[in-house]
Structure formats: structure tokens, C-alpha cells
KETIFI-722291 format. One record per residue (C-alpha): x, y, z; residue in one letter. Coordinates in steps of 0.1 Angstrom, whole numbers, padded with zeros to 4 digits, always signed. Example, Ala and Ser with C-alpha at 12.3 -4.5 7.8 and 13.67 -1.06 7.14 Angstrom:
BEGIN
+0123-0045+0078a+0137-0011+0071s
***
This chain:
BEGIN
-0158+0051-0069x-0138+0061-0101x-0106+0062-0079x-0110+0024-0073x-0106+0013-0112x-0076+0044-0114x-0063+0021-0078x-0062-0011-0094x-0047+0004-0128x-0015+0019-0109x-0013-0018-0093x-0017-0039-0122x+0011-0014-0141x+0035-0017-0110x+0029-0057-0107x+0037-0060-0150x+0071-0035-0142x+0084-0057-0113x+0074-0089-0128x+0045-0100-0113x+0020-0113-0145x+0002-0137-0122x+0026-0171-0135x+0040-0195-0112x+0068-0185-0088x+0083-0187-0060x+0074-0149-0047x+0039-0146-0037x+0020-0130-0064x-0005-0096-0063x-0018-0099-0097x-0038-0126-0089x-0049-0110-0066x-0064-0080-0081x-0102-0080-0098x-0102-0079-0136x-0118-0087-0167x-0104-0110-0190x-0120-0114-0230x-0124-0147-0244x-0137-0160-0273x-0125-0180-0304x-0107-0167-0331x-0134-0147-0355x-0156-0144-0328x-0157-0106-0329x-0135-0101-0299x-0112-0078-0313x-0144-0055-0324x-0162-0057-0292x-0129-0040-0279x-0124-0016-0308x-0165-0008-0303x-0159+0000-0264x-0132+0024-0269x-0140+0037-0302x-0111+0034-0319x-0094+0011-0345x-0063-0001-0323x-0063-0035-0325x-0039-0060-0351x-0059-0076-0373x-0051-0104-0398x-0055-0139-0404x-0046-0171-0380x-0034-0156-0343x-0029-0121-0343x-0031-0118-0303x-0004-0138-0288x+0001-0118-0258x-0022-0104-0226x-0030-0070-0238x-0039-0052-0208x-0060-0023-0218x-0069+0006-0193x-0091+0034-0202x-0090+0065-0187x-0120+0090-0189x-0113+0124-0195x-0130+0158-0192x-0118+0170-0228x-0085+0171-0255x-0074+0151-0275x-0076+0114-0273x-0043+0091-0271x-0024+0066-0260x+0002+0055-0239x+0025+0018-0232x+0040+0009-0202x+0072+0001-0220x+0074+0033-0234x+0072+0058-0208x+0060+0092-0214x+0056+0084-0250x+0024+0095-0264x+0005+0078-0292x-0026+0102-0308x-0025+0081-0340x-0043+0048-0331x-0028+0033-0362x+0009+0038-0348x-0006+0021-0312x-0016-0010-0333x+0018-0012-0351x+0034-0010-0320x+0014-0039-0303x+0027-0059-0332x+0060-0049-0329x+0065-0054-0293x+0047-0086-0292x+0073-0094-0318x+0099-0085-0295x+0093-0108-0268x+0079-0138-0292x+0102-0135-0316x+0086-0137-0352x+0079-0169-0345x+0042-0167-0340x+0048-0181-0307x+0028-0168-0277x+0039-0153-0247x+0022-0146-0209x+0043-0115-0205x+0015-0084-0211x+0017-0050-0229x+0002-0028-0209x-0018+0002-0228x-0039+0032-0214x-0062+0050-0237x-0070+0083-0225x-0103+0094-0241x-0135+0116-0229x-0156+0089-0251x-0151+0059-0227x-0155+0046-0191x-0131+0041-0167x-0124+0006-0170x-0099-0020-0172x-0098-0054-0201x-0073-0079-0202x-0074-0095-0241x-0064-0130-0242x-0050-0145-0273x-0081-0163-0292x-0089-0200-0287x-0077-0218-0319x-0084-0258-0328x-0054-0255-0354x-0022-0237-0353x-0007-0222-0384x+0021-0223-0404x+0049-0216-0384x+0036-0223-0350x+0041-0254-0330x+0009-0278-0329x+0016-0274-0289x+0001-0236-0296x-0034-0243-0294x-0029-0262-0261x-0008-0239-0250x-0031-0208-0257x-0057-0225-0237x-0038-0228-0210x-0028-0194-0207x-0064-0182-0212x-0072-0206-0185x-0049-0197-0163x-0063-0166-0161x-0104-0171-0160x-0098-0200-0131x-0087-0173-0107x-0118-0163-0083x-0111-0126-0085x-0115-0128-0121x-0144-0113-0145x-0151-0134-0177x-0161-0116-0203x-0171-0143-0228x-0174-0134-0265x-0199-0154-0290x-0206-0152-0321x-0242-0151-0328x-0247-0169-0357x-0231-0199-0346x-0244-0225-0323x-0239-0217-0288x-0229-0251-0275x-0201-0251-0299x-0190-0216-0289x-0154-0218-0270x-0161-0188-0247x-0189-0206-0229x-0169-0238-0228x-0139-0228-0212x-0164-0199-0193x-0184-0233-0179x-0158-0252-0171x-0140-0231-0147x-0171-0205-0139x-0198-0233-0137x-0229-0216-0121x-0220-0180-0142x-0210-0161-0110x-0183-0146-0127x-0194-0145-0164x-0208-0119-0186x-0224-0135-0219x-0218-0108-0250x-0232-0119-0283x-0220-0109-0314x-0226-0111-0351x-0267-0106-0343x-0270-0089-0375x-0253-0114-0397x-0277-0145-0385x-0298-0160-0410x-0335-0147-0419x-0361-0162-0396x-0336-0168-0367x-0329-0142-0338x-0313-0145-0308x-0342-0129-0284x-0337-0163-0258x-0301-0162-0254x-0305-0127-0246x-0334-0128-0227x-0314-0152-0205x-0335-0185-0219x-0313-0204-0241x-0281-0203-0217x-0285-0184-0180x-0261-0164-0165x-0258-0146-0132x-0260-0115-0154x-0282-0103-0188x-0265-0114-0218x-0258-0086-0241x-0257-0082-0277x-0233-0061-0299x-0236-0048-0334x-0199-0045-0346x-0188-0031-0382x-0190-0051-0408x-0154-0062-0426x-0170-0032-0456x-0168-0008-0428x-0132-0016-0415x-0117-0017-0450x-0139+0017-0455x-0126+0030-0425x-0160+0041-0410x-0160+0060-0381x-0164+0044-0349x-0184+0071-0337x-0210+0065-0361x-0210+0025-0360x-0218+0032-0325x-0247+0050-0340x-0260+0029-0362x-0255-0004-0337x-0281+0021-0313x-0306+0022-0341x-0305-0014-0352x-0311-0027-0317x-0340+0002-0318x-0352-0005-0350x-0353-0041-0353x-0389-0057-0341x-0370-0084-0323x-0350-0063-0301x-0367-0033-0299x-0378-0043-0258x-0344-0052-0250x-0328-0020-0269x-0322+0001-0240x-0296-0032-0224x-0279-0039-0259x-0251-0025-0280x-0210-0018-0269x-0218+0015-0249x-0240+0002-0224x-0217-0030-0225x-0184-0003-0210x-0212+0010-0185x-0220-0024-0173x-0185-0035-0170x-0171-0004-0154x-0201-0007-0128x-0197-0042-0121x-0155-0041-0116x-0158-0008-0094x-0183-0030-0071x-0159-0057-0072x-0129-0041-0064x-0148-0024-0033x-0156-0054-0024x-0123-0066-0026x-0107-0040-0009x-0100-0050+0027x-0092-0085+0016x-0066-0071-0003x-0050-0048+0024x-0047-0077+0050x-0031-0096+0022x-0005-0073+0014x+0000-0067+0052x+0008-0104+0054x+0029-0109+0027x+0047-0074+0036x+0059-0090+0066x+0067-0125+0052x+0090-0109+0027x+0104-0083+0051x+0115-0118+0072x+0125-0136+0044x+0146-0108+0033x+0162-0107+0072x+0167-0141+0069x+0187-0142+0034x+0209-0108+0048x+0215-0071+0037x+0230-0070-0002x+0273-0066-0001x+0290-0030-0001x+0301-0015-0036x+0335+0002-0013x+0361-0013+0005x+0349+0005+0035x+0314-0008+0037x+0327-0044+0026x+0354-0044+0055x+0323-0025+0084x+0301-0055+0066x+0329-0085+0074x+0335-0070+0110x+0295-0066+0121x+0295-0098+0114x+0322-0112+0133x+0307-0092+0161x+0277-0109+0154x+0295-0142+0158x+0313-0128+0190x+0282-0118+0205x+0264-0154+0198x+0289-0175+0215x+0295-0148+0245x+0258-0155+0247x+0261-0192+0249x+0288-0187+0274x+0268-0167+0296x+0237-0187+0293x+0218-0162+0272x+0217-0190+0247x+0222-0226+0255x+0251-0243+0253x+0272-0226+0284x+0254-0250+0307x+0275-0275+0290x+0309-0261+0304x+0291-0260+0337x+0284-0298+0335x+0322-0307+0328x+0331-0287+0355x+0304-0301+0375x+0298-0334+0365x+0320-0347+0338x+0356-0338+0357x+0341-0347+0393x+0331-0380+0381x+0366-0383+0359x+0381-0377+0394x+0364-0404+0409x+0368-0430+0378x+0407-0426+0386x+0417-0462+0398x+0446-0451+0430x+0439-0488+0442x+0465-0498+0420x+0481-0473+0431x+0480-0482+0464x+0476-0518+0464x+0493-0535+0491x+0528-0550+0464x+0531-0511+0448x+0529-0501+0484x+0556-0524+0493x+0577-0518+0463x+0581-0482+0466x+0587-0481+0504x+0615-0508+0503x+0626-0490+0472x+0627-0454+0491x+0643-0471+0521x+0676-0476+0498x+0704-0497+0514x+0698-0479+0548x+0662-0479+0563x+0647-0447+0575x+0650-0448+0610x+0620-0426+0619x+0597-0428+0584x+0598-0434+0553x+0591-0404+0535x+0603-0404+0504x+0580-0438+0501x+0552-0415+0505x+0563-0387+0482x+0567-0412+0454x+0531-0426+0467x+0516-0397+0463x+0531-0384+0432x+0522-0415+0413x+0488-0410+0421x+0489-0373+0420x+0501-0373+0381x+0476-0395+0369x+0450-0363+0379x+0463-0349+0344x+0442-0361+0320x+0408-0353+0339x+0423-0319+0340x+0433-0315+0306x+0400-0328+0297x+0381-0302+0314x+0395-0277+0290x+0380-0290+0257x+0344-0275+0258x+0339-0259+0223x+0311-0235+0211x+0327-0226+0182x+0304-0246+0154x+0275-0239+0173x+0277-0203+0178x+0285-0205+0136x+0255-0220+0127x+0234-0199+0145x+0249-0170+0135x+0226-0165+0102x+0246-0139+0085x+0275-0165+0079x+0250-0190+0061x+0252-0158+0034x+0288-0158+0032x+0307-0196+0024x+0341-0183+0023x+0339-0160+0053x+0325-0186+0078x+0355-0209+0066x+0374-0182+0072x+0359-0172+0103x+0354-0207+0117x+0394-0210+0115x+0406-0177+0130x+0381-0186+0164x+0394-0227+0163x+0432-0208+0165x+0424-0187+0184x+0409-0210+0211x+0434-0238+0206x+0459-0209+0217x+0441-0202+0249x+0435-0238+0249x+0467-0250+0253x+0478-0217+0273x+0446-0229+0298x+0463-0265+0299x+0494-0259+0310x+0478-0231+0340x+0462-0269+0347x+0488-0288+0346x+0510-0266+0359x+0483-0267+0393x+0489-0305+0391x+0525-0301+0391x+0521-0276+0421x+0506-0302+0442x+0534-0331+0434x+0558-0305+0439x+0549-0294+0471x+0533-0320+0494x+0507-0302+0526x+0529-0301+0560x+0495-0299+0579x+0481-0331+0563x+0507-0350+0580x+0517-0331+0611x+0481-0344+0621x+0491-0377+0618x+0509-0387+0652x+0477-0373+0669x+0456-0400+0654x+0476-0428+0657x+0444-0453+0665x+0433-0450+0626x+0466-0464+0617x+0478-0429+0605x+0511-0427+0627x+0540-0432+0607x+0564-0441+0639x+0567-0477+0642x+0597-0500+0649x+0617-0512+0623x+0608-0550+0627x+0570-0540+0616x+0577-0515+0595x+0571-0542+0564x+0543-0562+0578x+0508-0555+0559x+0489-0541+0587x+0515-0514+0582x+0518-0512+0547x+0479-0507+0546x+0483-0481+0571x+0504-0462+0548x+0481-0467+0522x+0449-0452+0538x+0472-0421+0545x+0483-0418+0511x+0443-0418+0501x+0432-0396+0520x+0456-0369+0513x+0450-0373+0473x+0416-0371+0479x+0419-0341+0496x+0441-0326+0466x+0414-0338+0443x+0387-0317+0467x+0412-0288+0465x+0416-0294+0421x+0377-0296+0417x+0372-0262+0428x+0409-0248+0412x+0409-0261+0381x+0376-0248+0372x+0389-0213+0380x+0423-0219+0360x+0400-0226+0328x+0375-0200+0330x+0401-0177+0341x+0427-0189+0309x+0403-0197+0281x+0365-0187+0287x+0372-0154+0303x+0398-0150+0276x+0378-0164+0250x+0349-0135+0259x+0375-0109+0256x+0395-0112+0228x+0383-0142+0205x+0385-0121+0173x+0414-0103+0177x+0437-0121+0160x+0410-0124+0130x+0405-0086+0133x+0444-0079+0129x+0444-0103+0099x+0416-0084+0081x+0431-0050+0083x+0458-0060+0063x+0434-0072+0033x+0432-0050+0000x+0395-0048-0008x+0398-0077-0034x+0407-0098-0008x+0376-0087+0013x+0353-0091-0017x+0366-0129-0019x+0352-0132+0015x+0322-0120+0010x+0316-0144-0020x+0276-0150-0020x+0261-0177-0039x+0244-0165-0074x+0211-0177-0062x+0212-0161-0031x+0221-0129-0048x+0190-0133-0076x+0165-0141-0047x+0174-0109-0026x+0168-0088-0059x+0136-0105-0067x+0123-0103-0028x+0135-0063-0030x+0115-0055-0060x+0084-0078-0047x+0087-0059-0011x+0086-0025-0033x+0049-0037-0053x+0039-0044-0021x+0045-0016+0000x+0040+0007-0032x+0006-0007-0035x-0003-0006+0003x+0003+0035-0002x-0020+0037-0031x-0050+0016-0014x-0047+0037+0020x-0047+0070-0001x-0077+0060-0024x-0110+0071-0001x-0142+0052-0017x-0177+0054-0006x-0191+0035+0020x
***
């Protein structure tokens, strides 16, 4: 069971180290997380005794106005024998046997991050006292509850204060150990306020009156300790603390221990509630109660870290590994990147991803249709017809047919094929492949970068795809199908023979003839271009595209001097800060994950 309070210490010190104090932020928090007992009470309450009377030493700053104005989170360790001492958490293998240096030293470094100011702070010192007079047992001290603030404090401090203090009680996995003094009235004490307010039905709350000796003749405080005057889940308990003689006299803890055990024995009042009062049993108590807490705690807080392991491992995936020191690692970084990239619009191409169905649909759908859009009736309406015949015929009719009338036919319709072909080449995955490609969103400079090299790259294959197009276009002006027509004569009834007498050869029946011949054969070059064209671009541009897309980028990058390469890899600031801040978060959390699976408790 001792292993449980030792578990939670190492965790708390790890959360303080890597900035986890349990304040507002955007990283999920394990502080909060972890059981503890916090001390509140009002300034002069006896707070700072109560502590001094558990450990047995004098440790604590004392003085007028605020003397706390930071979490001190206090860990005592029990040990078999030596000599007592102490150690911070800011001061690493630093030991402190003099107990007057570890209260100079609290001053100091509360100084330090306060400024001598008199502000107050939510960073905590950490401190473990090492001591075979004390239980194992962990106290958080909060800064006393003020109503006025003194000279050299803002007025905000005494808002402020209570706000920090309850910050910490409202927290469910927190103990409140609430400090009162005895001879004051207990509806006036701030402990139990603040206690009440945020602890209403005293689940959480442990009452500890002090002062007992100092109230008036006649009075006693028998029903707030028997539980009467104010209940609580758990017995109140009183304290006998040194007097302000004793401190100035320096009297030995050891012995006001003593003489607390004897007044609570000794005093009529008290003497049936002896064996449940004074600051020893009080440790005992408190020691018990947070090793039953923290058990029961304990798989709570291993799925919880499991969770939040894994939703910082993503996050951490998502934001990207941190950038090379070397020009080496910067220029493998740039390149796994682009082959990243690559990879993601190969895969969209493929139809691994979507987005290669789209290409599919222009050569399917879009060019098909732009095929059919194509308007050869006016073309082939019956005055072009006419116009281009009589205009082939010259000054001396063909005698036989007039073929260069249906060259020019068909070339006129044949040419305006170009634009649906060029058309089908424009299909671009470029932006989308970038903005799925995560590891760009880390790097601005690079994806401009990037984004440019593919667009070049493409528009060369591009335009080298386009003229394999046009150039099939050209192929079918240029060089009209012999078979096409050489069927002709055979099927004269359709009006396909071009062999007619010279008197008719003008008339429209014959003109439409012509016509309906011309049509047919362009359609059957747009059959043949449906199928062609297609090939020509995958063949030109996507096929190309697939194999050497980053080339020219890749060329470009090995003539780069490594400042060059860093400007690529130019990350934004924020960015940077959050992938420090999830690293060191990821580390508690794993860290503390070790340390709960290697701590064996009792069933």
C-alpha cells in the first residue's frame, strides 16, 4: 500500500517538471487527475503549524500578511533510520538537513517566480522530506484565504488567492483538509466556507480544529469534535500546536508533540476523545485515507492515460515529425514527402483514393457527349454543301465526282473535333492530392514550392499529351479511309453513290446525298477518336504523370545548399511550440503508465 503514495509522488514530481500544475490548457491535464490533499484555512488559522506539527519540523516561512503565495507540495517519505532532510524538485540532488535553510529557500524561490512583489503564483515547489518520524503522505499548502491584501499587493490578490485555492478543492479527486481555528466561530471560519461550497455534503472534507487550548474558560469544543456542531463524512480532529513562546523559544517539535498527547489526555473535556486527537494521529489518518483513495483510483487512472496516450500519439501524427538539425536529414525529410505526395495522387489515379473516377468520366462521359454537342449540320447544311462542291468543281466540273468537295467536307467538320480533344486532357489532381497530403499542411513554403514543380510538370505533359491529340485529329484530315467510300457504289439506293450525271449533280436530292455520306464517315472517325484519344492521354500525361511527376522537382532540390532546404521547411512558430508541448505531455504520460503497471498493491 505504501508503494501507492511513493506512485502518486513520482507522478505529481513528473507533471510539475513537464508543466502540468493542473491550470487551464490546451494539453489534457494528469494532475487533476491524481488524488491529493490540499490545506486550507485563513491566514492565522494555524495552518502553517498543523504542517510544521505533522512533520516535526520548523520548515515553513513565517511572517506577517501572505507568506504562502505558492502551492507548496510537500511529500514525506518514511524512513527506516539517518538522518532527516530534505530535498526540491528544482534543485536536484541537493540535500537540505538544516530545515532552517529549506524554509529560506521556499522564500527565495517563491521570490523567484513572483517577483518580490508579493504577488502569487499557481506554479508549485515541490519538497520531499525524508524522515523516520512521519507517514508516507502527500499535502499540497495553499496560500491562506485573506479579506485584505497588503501593502504592496494588488486588491485583486485576495480574489485571486481564492480562486487558486478553489481551483484546486472543486476537483473530485481532491481531499480538503480544512483548517479552523478553535476559538473563533465556526460559521465565520473560511476553510468550512469555501470547504461547503464546493464539497457540500463533506465527502471530501476532513474538519481539523486548531487553537483548542487558547479558547476561553468555560467554552470547549467537545460538539464540533464530536461531530455535533458541524458534520462531516469523517471525525473532526483537534490539534494542540506551539504556542508563538514556543516558536520564538525554539521548542522542540518532538516534545510539543508530547505535550499536545498529554493535554488532549489530561484535559477532562477531551480525555474520551484523546486516543482520535492531536497532529500524529492526524498524519495516520491522512496517509490511510489517500492510500485508499488512490487504490481506488487506480484503474480509472490507467484507462485515462491509455486514452489520452493515444489521442496525443494522433495528434502528434497529425501535426508531423520535428525538422532535421543536418542537411542530410532536412533534404531525406523534403523528398519523403514528395513521395508522400507522389504516392497520394498515383492513388487517386488508380482509384485507391477518389478522384481517378473523374478522368474516367471525361473520357467516358464528358468527351463522348462533347462529341455529340458538335453542330456538323452547319456543316453540312444543304448552301455549305453547295458552296464547297461548286467551289471544288473549279472552272471545269469533275466529270466522275467531286472529291475534293468532300475532302474539304469532311475536313471542316473533322477540325472542329479539336477542342473536345484538347479538352479531354485537362483533368487535374494536383490540389487535391496537396491537401490531403497532411505533411505539406506542416510545411507553407514547401507545398508552394511543391504545388508549382507538379503544375509544370503536368502542363509539360499536358501540352506534350495535346499535340499526341491533335496530332490524331490531324491524322484523320490528312488521310481520309479508302474503304469508307469504296463501299459506296454498292449501296447506291441510300443515296451514297457519288456517280451521277452532270445535269443533277447540283440538284438537292443530290446535294443531301452527299451530305449523309459526309456524316456518316465523321461519325465513324469520332467512333474511331473516342476510343484513340483516351489512349493518347493516358498514354502522354497520366501514365507519364505516374512515372515521373517529381523528377524535375527532384533535380531542382539536389542543387540546393542546406539553407535553401531549411527555407523550405519553414514551419509556423505555433506549430513548432505545440509539437514540443505534445512531446513532453506524451513523455508524463507514458512515464506515468510505467510507474502504475510496476507498483503491485493489495487487492
Amino acid at each position: 500500500m505504501e508503494n501507492l503514495i511513493q506512485l502518486v509522488n513520482k507522478i505529481q514530481r513528473a507533471c510539475t517538471a513537464l508543466g502540468d500544475h493542473g491550470e487551464e490548457s490546451a494539453l489534457p491535464t494528469l494532475w487533476d487527475a491524481l488524488p491529493s490533499i490540499a490545506v486550507v484555512g485563513g491566514q492565522s488559522s494555524g495552518k502553517s503549524s498543523v504542517l510544521e506539527s505533522i512533520v516535526g519540523k520548523d520548515f515553513l516561512p513565517r511572517g506577517s500578511g501572505i507568506v504562502t503565495r505558492r502551492p507548496l507540495v510537500l511529500q514525506l517519505h518514511k524512513i527506516d533510520e539517518g538522518r532527516e532532510y530534505a530535498e526540491f524538485m528544482h534543485l536536484p540532488r541537493k540535500k537540505f538537513p538544516d530545515f532552517a535553510a529549506v524554509r529560506q529557500e521556499i522564500a527565495d524561490e517563491t521570490d523567484r517566480e513572483t517577483g518580490r512583489t508579493k504577488g502569487i503564483s499557481s506554479v508549485p515547489i515541490h519538497l520531499s522530506i525524508y524522515s523516520p518520524h512521519v507517514v508516507n503522505l502527500t499535502l499540497v499548502d495553499l496560500p491562506g484565504l485573506t479579506k485584505v491584501a497588503v501593502d504592496g499587493q494588488p486588491d485583486s490578490v485576495v480574489q485571486d488567492i481564492e480562486n487558486m485555492v478553489r481551483a484546486f478543492i472543486e476537483k473530485p479527486n481532491c481531499i480538503i483538509l480544512a483548517i479552523s481555528p478553535a476559538n473563533q466561530d465556526l460559521a465565520t471560519s473560511d476553510a468550512i466556507k469555501i470547504s461547503r461550497e464546493v464539497d457540500p455534503k463533506g465527502e471530501r472534507t476532513f474538519g481539523v480544529l486548531t487553537k483548542i487550548d487558547l479558547m476561553d474558560k468555560g467554552t470547549d469544543a467537545v460538539e464540533i469534535l464530536e461531530g455535533k456542531a458541524y458534520k462531516l463524512n469523517y471525525p473532526w480532529i483537534g490539534v494542540v500546536n506551539r504556542s508563538q513562546a514556543d516558536i520564538n523559544k525554539n521548542v522542540d517539535m518532538i516534545a510539543a508533540r508530547r505535550r499536545e498527547t498529554e493535554y488532549f489526555a489530561n484535559t477532562p473535556e477531551y480525555r474520551h476523545l484523546a486516543n482520535r486527537m492531536g497532529s500524529v494521529h492526524l498524519g495516520k489518518v491522512l496517509s490511510k485515507h489517500l492510500e485508499t483513495v488512490i487504490k481506488s483510483r487506480i484503474p480509472g487512472l490507467q484507462s485515462l492515460i491509455s486514452k489520452t496516450i493515444i489521442e496525443l500519439e494522433t495528434e502528434l501524427s497529425r501535426i508531423g515529425k520535428p525538422i532535421a538539425a543536418d542537411t542530410g536529414g532536412k533534404l531525406y525529410t523534403i523528398m519523403e514527402i514528395c513521395r508522400t505526395f507522389d504516392q497520394m495522387f498515383k492513388d487517386h489515379l488508380d482509384g485507391i483514393r477518389a478522384g481517378g473516377e473523374k478522368i474516367y468520366q471525361v473520357f467516358d462521359n464528358q468527351f463522348p457527349a462533347a462529341l455529340k454537342r458538335l453542330q456538323f449540320d452547319k456543316h453540312l447544311s444543304m448552301d455549305n454543301v453547295r458552296k464547297l462542291i461548286t467551289e471544288a468543281d473549279g472552272y471545269q466540273p469533275h466529270l466522275i465526282a467531286p472529291e475534293q468537295g468532300y475532302r474539304r467536307l469532311i475536313e471542316s467538320c473533322l477540325v472542329s473535333i479539336r477542342g473536345p480533344a484538347e479538352a479531354a486532357v485537362d483533368a487535374d489532381l494536383i490540389q487535391k492530392s496537396m491537401s490531403e497530403t497532411m505533411e505539406l499542411k506542416q510545411y507553407p513554403t514547401l507545398r508552394v514550392e511543391l504545388g508549382n514543380a507538379a503544375v509544370e510538370s503536368l502542363e509539360r505533359m499536358r501540352e506534350e499529351s495535346k499535340r499526341a491529340t491533335l496530332l490524331l485529329v490531324d491524322m484523320e484530315c490528312g488521310y481520309l479511309t479508302v474503304e469508307f467510300f469504296r463501299k459506296l457504289p454498292q449501296d447506291a439506293e441510300k443515296g451514297g453513290n457519288p456517280t451521277n450525271s452532270l445535269f443533277d449533280r447540283y440538284n438537292d436530292a443530290y446535294l443531301r446525298r452527299i451530305a449523309t455520306t459526309v456524316l456518316s464517315y465523321v461519325n465513324m472517325v469520332c467512333g474511331s477518336l473516342r476510343h484513340t484519344i483516351p489512349k493518347s492521354v493516358v498514354y502522354c500525361q497520366v501514365r507519364e504523370a505516374k512515372r515521373s511527376l517529381l523528377d524535375y522537382f527532384f533535380t531542382d532540390l539536389g542543387k540546393k545548399e542546406g539553407k535553401q532546404l531549411s527555407s523550405l521547411l519553414n514551419e509556423d512558430p505555433a506549430v513548432m511550440q505545440r509539437r514540443t508541448s505534445l512531446a513532453k505531455r506524451l513523455e508524463l504520460y507514458r512515464s506515468a503508465q510505467s510507474e502504475i503497471e510496476a507498483v503491485a498493491w493489495d487487492k
